[in-house]
C-alpha positions as CSV (number, residue, x, y, z in Angstrom):
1,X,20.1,7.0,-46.5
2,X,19.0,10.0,-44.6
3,X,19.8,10.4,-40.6
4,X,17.1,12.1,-38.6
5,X,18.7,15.2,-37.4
6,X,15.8,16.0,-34.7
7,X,12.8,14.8,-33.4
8,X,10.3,17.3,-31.6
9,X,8.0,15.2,-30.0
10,X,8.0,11.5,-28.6
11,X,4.3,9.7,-27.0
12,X,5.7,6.4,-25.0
13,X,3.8,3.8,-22.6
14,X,5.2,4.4,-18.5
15,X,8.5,2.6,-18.7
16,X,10.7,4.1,-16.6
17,X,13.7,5.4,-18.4
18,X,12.2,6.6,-21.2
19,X,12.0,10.4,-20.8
20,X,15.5,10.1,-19.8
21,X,17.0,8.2,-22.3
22,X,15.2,10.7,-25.1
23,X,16.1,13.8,-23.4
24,X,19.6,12.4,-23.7
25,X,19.5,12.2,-27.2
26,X,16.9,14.7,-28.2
27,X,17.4,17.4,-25.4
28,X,14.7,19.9,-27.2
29,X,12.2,17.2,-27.4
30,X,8.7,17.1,-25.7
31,X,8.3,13.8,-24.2
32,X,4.2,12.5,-23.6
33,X,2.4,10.0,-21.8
34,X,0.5,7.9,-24.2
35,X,-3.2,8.4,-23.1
36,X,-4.4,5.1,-24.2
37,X,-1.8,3.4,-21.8
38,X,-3.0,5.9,-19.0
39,X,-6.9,4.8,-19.8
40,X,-5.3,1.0,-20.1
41,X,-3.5,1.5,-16.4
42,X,-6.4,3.0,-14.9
43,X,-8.8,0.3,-16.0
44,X,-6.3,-1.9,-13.8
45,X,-8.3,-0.7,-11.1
46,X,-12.2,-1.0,-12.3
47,X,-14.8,-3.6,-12.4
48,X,-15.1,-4.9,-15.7
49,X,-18.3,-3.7,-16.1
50,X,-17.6,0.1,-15.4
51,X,-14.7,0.7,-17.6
52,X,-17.0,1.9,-20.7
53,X,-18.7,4.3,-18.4
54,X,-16.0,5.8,-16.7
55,X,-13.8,5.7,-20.6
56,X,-16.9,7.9,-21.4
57,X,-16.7,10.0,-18.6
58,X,-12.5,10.7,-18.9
59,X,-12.8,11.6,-22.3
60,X,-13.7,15.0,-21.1
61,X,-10.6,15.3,-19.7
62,X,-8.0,14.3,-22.7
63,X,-10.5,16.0,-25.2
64,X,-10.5,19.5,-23.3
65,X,-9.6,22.1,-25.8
66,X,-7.0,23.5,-22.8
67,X,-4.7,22.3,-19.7
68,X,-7.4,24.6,-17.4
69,X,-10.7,22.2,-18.8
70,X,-8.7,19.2,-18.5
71,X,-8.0,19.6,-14.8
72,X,-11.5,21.1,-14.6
73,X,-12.7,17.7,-16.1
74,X,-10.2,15.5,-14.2
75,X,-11.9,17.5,-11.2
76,X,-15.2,16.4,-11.9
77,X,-13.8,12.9,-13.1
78,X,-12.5,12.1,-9.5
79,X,-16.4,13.7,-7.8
80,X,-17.8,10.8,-9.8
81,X,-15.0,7.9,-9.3
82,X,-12.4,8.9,-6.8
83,X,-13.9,7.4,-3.7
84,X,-15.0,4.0,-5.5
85,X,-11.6,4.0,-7.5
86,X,-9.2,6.5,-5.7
87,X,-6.2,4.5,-8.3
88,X,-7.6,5.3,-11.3
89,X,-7.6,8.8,-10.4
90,X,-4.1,9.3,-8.7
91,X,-2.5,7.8,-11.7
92,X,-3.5,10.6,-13.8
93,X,-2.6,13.2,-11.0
94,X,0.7,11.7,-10.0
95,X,1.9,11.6,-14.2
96,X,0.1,15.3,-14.9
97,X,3.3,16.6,-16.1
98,X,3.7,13.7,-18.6
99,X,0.0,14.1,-19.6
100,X,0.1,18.1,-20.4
101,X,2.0,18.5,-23.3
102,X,-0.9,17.1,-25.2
103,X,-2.5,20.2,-24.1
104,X,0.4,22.5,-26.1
105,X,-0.7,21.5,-29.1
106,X,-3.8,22.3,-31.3
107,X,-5.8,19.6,-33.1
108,X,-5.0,20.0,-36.1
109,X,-1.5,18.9,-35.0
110,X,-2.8,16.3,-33.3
């Protein structure tokens, strides 16, 4: 049986503990928010009814070909909702840094 020698990058849900436990183990690794458990945590915080709307609308942001357009996006995401949803919003701002390494990568890594 093989041992895995390294792993480079790591996506995980919000539990806390997580980016430290890997960085303990794989020091080099890039740790990542998942961004279907951001979109999932967000929702939390919308009617029913509006969480295929504003889904649409946040794709912007996790689809921008850079970090720059993302926050551009995530700019114009919180115009639309941020006052009728200010949660939905801050989540994203206050876990950026765990959200941006998707931006590092190109898509056909992706």
């Amino acid at each position: 049986m093989d041992a895995t020698k390294d792993v480079l990058f790591f996506c995980v849900d919000g539990l806390p503990g997580f980016k430290e436990a890997i960085a303990a183990v794989y020091p080099q690794a890039v740790v990542q928010r998942c961004i279907i458990h951001m979109l999932r945590n967000s929702f939390q915080y919308l009617s029913y009814k509006e969480r295929k709307k504003f889904a649409a609308d946040f794709k912007a942001v996790y689809k921008a070909p850079t970090e720059e357009s993302a926050l551009q996006a995530l700019a114009e995401v919180k115009e639309t909702w941020g006052k009728k949803y200010p949660y939905a919003i801050s989540n994203w701002e206050m876990n950026w840094e765990n959200v941006r390494p998707f931006f590092e990568f190109s898509d056909d890594m992706i």
